[in-house]
N, C-alpha and C positions, 0 to 999 in steps of 0.2 A: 372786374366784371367776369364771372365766370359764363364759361362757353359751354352750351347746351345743346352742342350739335351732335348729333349721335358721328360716332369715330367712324371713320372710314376703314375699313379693312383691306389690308393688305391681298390681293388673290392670291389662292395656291400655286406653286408650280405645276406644270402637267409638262411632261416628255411626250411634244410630239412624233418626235421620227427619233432614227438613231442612225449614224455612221460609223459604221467602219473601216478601218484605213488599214492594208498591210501593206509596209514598206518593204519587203525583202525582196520586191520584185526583181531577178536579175534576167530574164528572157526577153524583155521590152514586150511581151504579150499586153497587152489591155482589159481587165478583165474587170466587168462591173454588174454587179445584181443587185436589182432591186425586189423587194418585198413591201407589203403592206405597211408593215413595220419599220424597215430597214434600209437601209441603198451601204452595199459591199463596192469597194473600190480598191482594186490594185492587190501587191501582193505575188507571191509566185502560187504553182499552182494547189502546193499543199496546204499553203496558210487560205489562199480563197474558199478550197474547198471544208475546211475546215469554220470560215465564219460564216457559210453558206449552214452546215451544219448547224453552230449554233443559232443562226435565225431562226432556221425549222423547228428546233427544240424552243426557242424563244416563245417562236406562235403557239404552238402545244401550249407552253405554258401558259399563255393566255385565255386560250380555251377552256382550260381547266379552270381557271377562275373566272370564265364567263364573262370578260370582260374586254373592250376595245383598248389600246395605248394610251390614248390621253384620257380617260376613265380609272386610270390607277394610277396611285402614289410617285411620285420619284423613288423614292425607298425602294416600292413594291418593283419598279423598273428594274434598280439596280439588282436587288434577290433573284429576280428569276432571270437576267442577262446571268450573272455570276453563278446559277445552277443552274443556265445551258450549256454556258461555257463549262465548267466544270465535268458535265457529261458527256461532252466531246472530246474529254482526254486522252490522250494517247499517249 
């Protein structure tokens, strides 16, 4: 007996939020930001301000394509994290 149920589809992923972790904290500071996008945790003070950076460039990049986080691809997530980060190089 063949099954004539229309197939159920799988949903897309969608990247809600994103975390970022720096471990190198050695000054016992606590340092934590959040973004619309983002929640930054830990870290000493150059790598914080450094992923603080790339969120900013993050959002920019979001804005450019006119679009909210969970409105675009994982893929798309991962490109424009990896060409924020990428232009925060030092």
């Amino acid at each position: 007996m063949a099954n004539n149920s229309p197939r159920k589809r799988k949903p897309k992923s969608r990247v809600q939020g994103i975390l970022g972790v720096g471990l190198d904290n050695q000054d016992g500071e606590k340092r934590i930001t959040r973004s619309e996008e983002m929640v930054l945790i830990g870290g000493s003070k150059e790598t914080h301000e450094r992923m603080q950076e790339t969120a900013i460039r993050f959002s920019e990049g979001l804005e450019k394509v006119g679009k909210k986080l969970p409105e675009i691809s994982v893929k798309q997530a991962i490109d424009l994290l990896r060409a924020a980060h990428e232009q925060t190089g030092r």
